[in-house]
N, C-alpha and C positions, 0 to 999 in steps of 0.2 A: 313818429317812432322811427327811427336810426332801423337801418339794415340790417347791423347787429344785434340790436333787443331782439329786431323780429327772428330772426334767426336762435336766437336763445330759447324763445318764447316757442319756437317749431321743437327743437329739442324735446323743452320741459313738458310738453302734451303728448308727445312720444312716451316719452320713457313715463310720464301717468299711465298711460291707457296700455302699455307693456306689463307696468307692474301690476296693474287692475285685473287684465285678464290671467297671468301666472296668478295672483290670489285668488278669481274665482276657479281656475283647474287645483288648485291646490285644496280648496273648499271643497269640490263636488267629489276628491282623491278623499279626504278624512273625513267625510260625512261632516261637517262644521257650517256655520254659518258662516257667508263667505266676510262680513262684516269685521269678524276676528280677525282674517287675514290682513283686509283691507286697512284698519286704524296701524297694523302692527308695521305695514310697510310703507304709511306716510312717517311714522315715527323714524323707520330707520333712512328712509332716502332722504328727507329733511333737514333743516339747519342742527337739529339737536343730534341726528344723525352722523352719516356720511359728508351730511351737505351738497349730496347730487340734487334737490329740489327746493328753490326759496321761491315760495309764494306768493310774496312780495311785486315779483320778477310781473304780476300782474296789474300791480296799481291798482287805479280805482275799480277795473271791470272785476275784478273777481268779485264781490259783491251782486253785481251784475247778472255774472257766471252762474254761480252758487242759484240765487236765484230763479233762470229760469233753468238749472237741474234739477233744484228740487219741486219746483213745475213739474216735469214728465215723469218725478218718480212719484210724487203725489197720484197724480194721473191715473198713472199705470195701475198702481194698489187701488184706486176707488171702482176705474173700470173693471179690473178682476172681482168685486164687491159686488158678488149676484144678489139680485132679492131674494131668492131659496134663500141662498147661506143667510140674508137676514132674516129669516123663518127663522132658523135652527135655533137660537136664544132669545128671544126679544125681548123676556125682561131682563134679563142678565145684560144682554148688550145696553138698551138704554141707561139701565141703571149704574153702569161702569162712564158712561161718557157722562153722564147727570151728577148723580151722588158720589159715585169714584172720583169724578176731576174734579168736584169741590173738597171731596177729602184731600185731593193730594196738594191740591193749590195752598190750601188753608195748614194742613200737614206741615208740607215741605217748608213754607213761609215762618212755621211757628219755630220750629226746629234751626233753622237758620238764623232766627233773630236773636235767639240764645247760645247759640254753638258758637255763633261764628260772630254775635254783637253789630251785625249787620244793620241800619234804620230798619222800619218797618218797609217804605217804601220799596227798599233795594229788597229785603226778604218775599217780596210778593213777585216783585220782578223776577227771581229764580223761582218761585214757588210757580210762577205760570208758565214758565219757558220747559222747568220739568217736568208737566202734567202731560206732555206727551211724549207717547213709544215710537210711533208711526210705523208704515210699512217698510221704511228705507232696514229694520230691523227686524220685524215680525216677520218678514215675508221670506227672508232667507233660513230663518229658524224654522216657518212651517215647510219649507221644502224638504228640511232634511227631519223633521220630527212629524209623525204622520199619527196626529191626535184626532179625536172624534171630531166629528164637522161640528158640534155645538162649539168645541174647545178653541177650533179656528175661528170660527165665525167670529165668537167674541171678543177672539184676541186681535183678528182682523179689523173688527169694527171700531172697535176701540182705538187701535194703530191710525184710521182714515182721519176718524171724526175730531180724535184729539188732538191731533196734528197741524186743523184747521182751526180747534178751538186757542192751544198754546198760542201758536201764532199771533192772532189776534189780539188774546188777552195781552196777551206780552208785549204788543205794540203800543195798544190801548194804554196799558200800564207807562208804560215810557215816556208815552206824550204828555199824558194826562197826568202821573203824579210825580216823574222824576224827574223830566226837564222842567216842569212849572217849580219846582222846588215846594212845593204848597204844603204845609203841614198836614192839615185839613184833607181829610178823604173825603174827594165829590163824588159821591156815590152817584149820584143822578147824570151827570156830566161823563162820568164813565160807560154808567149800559149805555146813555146817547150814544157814543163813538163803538161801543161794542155793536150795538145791533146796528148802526150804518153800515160801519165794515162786511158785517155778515151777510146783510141786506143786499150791499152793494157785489159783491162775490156771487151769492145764489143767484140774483138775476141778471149777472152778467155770463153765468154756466147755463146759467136756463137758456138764454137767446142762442150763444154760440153753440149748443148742443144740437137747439132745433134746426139752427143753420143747417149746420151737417147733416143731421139725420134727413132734413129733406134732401140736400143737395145729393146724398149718397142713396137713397129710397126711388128719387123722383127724374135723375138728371143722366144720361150716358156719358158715362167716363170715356168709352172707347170700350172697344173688345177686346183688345189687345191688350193694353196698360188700364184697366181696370184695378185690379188689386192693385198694383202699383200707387194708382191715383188717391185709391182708396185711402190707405197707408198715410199716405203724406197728407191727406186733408185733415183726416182725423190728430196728424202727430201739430199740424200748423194751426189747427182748430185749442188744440190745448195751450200751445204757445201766447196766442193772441187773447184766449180769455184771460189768460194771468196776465197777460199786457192790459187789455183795457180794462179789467179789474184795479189792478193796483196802480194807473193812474187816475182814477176816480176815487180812491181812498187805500193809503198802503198796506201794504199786505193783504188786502182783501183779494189779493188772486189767487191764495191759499186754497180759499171757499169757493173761489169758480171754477181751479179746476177739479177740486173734489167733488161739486155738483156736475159738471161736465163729464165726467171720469162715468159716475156711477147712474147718470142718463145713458150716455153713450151706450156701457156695458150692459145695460140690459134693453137695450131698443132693437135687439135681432138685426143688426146690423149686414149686410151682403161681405162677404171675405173677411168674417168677423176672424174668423183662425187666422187667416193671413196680416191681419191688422196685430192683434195681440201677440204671434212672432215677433213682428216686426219691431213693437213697442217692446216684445221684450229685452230684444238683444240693443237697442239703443237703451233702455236702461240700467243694463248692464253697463255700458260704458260711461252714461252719467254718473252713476252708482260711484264707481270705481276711482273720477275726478275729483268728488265730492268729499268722500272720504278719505280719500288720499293727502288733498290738499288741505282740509283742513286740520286733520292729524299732524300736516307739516309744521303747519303755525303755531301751534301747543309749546311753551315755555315751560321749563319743570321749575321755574321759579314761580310761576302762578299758582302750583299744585302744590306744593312744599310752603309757601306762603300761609295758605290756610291751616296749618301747624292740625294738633290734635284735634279742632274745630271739626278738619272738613270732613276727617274722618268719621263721626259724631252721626253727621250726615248722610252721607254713602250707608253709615249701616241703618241709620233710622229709617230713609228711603228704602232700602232694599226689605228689610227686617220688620219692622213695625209699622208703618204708612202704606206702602203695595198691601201687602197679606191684608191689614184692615178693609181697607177699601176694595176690595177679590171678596172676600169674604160677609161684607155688607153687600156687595153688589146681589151675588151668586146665591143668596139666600133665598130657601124656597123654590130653587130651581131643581133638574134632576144632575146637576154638576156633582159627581165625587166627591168625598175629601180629597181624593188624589189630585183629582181635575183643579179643586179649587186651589190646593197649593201650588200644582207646576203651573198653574197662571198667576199666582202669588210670589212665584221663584223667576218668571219668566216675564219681566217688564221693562227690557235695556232703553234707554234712551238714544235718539238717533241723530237723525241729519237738522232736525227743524229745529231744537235746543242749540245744538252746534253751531248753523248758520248762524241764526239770531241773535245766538248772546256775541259773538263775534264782531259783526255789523253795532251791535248798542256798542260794546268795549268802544269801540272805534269813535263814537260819537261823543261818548264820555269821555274817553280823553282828550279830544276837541273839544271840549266845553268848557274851559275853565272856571266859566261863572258859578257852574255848580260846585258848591263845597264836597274836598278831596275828591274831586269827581275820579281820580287815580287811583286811589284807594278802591273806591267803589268797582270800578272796572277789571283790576284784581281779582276782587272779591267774585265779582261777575262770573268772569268768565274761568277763575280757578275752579269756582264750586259747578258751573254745569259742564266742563272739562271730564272731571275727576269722577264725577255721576255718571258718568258717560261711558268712559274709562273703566269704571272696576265694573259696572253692569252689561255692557257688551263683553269683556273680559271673561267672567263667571256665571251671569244668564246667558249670555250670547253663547259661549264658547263651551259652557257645558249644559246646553240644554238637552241634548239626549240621550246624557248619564241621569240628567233629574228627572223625564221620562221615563224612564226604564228602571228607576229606582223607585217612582210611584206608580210603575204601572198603567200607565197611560198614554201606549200604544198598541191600540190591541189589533188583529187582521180586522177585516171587515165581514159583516154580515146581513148580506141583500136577501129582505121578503119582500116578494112579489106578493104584492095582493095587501093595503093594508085596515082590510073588515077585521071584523072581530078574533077570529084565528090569528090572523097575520100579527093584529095590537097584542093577544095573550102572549103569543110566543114571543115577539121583541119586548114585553115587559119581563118575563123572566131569563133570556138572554142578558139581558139590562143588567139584570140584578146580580145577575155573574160574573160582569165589568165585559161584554162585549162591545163591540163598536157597531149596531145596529142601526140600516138603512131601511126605512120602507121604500117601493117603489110601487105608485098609485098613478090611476088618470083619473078617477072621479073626485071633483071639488069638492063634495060634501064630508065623502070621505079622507080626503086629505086635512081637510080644517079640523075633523074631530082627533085625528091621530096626532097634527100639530098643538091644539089645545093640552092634547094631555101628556104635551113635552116630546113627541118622538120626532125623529129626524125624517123629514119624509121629502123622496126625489119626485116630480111630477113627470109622468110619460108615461108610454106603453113598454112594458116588462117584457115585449117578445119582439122590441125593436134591439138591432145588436148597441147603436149609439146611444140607447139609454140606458142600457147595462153599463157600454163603457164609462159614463160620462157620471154614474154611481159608484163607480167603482168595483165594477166584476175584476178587471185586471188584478185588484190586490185583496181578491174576498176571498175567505176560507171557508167559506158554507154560502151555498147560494138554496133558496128554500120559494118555490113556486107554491103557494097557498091561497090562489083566489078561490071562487067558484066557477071556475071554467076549466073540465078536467083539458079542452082543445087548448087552452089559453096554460095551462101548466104544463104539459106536455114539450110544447114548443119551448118555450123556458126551459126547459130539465135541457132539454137536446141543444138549444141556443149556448148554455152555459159549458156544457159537455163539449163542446165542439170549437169555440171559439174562445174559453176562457181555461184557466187555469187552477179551480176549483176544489181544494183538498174535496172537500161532500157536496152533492146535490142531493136534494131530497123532493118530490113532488107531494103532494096531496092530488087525491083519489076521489071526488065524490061521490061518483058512481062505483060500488064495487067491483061492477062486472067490468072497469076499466083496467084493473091492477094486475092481472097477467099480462094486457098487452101492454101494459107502460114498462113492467119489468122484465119484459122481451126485448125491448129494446134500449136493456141495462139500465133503467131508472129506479133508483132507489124509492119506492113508494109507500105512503102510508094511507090508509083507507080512511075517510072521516068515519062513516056508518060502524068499521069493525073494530076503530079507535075506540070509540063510544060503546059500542059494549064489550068492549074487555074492559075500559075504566068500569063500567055497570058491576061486571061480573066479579071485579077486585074488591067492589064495595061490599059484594054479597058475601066472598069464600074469604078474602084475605082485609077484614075492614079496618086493622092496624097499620098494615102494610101500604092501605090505598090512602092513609090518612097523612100516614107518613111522606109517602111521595109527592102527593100536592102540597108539600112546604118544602120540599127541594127548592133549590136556590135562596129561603128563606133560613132556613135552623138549618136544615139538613143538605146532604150533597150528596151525588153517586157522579165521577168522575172515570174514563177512562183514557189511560196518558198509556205513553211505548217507554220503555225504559231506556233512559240514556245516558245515566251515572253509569261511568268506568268501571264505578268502584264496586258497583250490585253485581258483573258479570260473577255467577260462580257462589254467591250467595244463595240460603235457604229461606224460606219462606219465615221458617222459625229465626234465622239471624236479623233478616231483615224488621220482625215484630219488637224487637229491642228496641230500633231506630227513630219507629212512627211515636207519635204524639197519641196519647189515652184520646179516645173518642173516636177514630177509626179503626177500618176492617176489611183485609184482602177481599171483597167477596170472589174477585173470578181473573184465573190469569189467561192470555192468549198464543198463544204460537203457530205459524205456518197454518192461520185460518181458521183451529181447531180450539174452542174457550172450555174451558172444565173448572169448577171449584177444584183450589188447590191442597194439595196434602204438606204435612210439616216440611216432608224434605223437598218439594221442588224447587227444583237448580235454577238462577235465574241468566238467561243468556242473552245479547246484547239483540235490542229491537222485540223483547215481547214487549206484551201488553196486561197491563193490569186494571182492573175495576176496583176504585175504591171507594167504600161506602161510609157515611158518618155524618159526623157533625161537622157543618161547613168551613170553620177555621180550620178544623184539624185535617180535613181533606185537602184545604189549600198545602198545608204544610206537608203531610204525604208527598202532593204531585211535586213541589219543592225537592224534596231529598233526590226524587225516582227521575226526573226529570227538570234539572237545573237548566235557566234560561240561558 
């Protein structure tokens, strides 16, 4: 290589990794997935551009490149892949990487071979390279959309696993039915090469993981550059399994370092924080190459080629095939209709369709033996282009308007303790659309709360790290419920003290506890005095106590602050025009002081009102009184 090239070549890595990091501050300024900015500013600094960046200028390595980037972003998402988070959905998750990637393979391939008159072979080829989202996508969308942990989990799981499945199928596909030209589908001939690959990947992440985990468990780094060392074993440990994976069978270093990744991430690794920065911020800069560069390469003749066809496509995929396959999955789970759309709405394609179909283009049109193999390549890499394109575009770049338009970011809500109190309360929390956490240390009890779908953090509740690490920072009710009034106490005061908590509320076991817990401002509820006022409601008021145990079910008693402009200076009476039949002011509040209200009270900006009824018309109420 000439002086010059090299010197070009120092330029064009610059001005990536300039434009990459403006895209992600530009990302973290508009709450966006930085993915958005990233495709939009290889488009404009590229040949279709400006023409500040030809790709090209790389030869054969970018291939190469690409490559081992998407190595350490692979990585990066399987190591952040805790085993909790795979608690939080397991049939959901399975069934999204299982029966979802077969829908979408078989989906996207059906729909291709009619839209766009594609062979079958070449339609299976796109249908496998699209079945995965992966985290180079997910992972920036759930940073700035902060959904229930089942909602990530799943969407995470799904981003790792199909990532390593695309891959493979797609290669497998390649070899086996489209450079053979073979009419004939060897079915047999195919899993052989699929489960070698996969084979060959798991136990190549298996070894080089154990490597490390001893070598980082067992060996002195040094005192001094320990984390350091750390760091870079783990980042060269991911590098070399993708290396010795996929010369043993290609692409199989997909799968090792996805098994590597999500070994790694959960073997309690020493400077684990230190390692997962560090892995962060270089994959931020892989991230940023990846995208950038290949956004450069992108021809609007390849896109425009596919005529009405590709369009067909993009919406079948987004519109009819995702949502199918979300909603076969997510069946019989405690997933929302909300939930199940915004991960229906939310499935951009990323780095691994990108790379991939790119690399085949390439080969295809070096093969002249294969009939129109030019055509075909077109065809290729127009349609996972264009998939790519309008779905990071619209899932990606508006995914938390579609959030917040189904409701599905809600604050969070940590019970401590999760027995049978702890389970009652998080099931009708639940049912209200909270974002509820248990946080449990006993095994027995965490398996029966998992079993019956709730999301449950393992640790002690009166540690401050495992509040964080649940998410006290971003909870709006933090709720101490075991049977230990010393083990609640310290919670109420742990949360009070170190966290930022609209409510705390403790449970009481002992009566004779609840003056001193609410001496030292904890808001407490008594199990024993709970228990007989529920008694006593069934005796005096037995419609009233009937009623209330289906709250959150038929009925609702909500209390919101008012925050509509437009109520300042309104009557009680103007405001009953507004509501929906089937709610009822019962009780408004101001400066501390709550009274059933009379026709004419004036409403002034920050009270608070109680509204009681039937649960859709309640929602709609807090709606008018309190727009989001």
């Amino acid at each position: 290589m000439s002086s010059g090239a090299g010197a070009e070549l120092i330029y064009i890595v610059a001005a990536i990794i300039g434009v990459g990091v403006v895209a992600q501050v530009l990302a973290d300024r508009f709450r966006v997935p930085s993915v958005l900015f990233l495709l939009s500013a290889g488009i404009i600094v590229g040949p279709v551009g400006v023409g500040l960046l030809d790709p090209t200028s790389f030869g054969g390595a970018l291939s190469a490149i690409v490559g081992l980037s998407v190595a350490i972003i692979v990585f990066e998402g399987a190591f952040h892949l805790k085993l909790n988070k795979l608690r939080e959905a397991p049939s959901a998750q399975i069934r999204l990487v299982t029966v979802g990637a077969a829908i979408s393979l078989v989906g996207t391939a059906t729909v291709v071979h009619f839209a766009l008159g594609a062979a079958w072979d070449l339609s299976f080829l796109i249908g496998a390279l699209l079945v995965a989202t992966g985290p180079t996508v997910i992972t920036p969308i759930l940073s700035v959309v902060a959904v229930r942990d089942r909602v990530g989990a799943a969407l995470e799981t799904e981003g790792i696993v199909n990532d390593v499945t695309a891959a493979i199928l797609a290669v497998v596909m390649f070899e086996v039915v489209v450079l053979t030209g073979e009419e004939s589908f060897a079915l047999a001939e195919f899993l052989s090469e699929f489960m070698a690959k996969l084979g060959t990947g798991l136990i190549v992440g298996l070894l080089i993981s154990l490597v490390i985990w001893y070598v980082l468990r067992h060996v002195d780094l040094s005192r001094e550059n320990a984390p350091q060392n750390s760091r870079l074993l783990v980042l060269a440990g991911a590098l070399v399994a993708y290396a010795v994976a996929d010369f043993f069978a290609k692409e199989a270093g997909i799968a090792a370092v996805a098994t590597a990744g999500i070994i790694l991430g959960n073997a309690d690794l020493p400077y684990e924080e230190k390692i997962e920065e560090f892995k962060g911020d270089i994959t931020l800069v892989v991230l940023s190459f990846v995208f950038i560069t290949l956004a450069a390469l992108l021809e609007p003749s390849d896109l425009f080629s596919l005529g009405i066809g590709g369009l067909v496509v993009v919406l079948a995929v987004m519109f009819l095939i995702r949502p199918l396959l979300v909603f076969v999955s997510t069946t019989g789970t405690r997933f929302t209709r909300g939930e199940k759309l915004f991960v229906s709405f939310v499935g951009p394609r990323g780095i691994i369709p990108a790379s991939v179909a790119t690399l085949f283009a390439f080969r295809l049109q070096n093969t002249p033996e294969i009939p129109n193999s030019g055509a075909a390549a077109t065809t290729l890499i127009g349609t996972v282009f264009l998939v790519i394109l309008v779905t990071v575009v619209f899932e990606a770049g508006f995914a938390r308007h579609i959030a917040e338009r189904l409701n599905v970011i809600p604050m969070r809500v940590l019970i401590i303790g999760g027995g049978k109190v702890g389970r009652a309360l998080a099931e009708r929390l639940e049912d209200r659309g909270e974002n509820v956490v248990l946080i449990e240390q006993d095994e027995s009890i965490i398996a029966t709360a998992r079993d019956k779908g709730f999301t449950v953090h393992r640790g002690d509740g009166t540690d401050t790290e495992v509040l964080r690490s649940a998410g006290a920072d971003n909870a709006k009710i933090v709720v101490a419920a075991t049977g230990d009034d010393d083990v609640n106490l310290l919670v109420a005061q742990l949360a009070d003290s170190k966290f930022d908590a609209e409510t705390i509320i403790a449970r009481a076991n002992n009566p004779d506890n609840v003056d001193a817990f609410e001496d030292l401002g904890v808001r407490t509820i008594s199990s024993s005095l709970a228990t007989a006022w529920a008694i006593d409601n069934v005796i005096e008021r037995p419609a009233l106590s009937n009623w209330m145990t289906e709250l959150g079910r038929s009925g609702d008693v909500q209390e919101i602050e008012v925050t509509a402009k437009d109520l300042v200076g309104k009557t009680i009476t103007e405001l009953d025009t507004d509501l929906p039949n089937g709610v009822l002011i019962a009780l408004v509040g101001r400066n501390g002081e709550t009274r059933v209200p009379s026709e004419d009270f004036t409403f002034q900006q920050g009270d608070h009102i109680t509204f009681l009824g039937r649960k859709e018309a309640v929602r709609d109420a807090i709606d008018r009184c309190h727009p989001r």
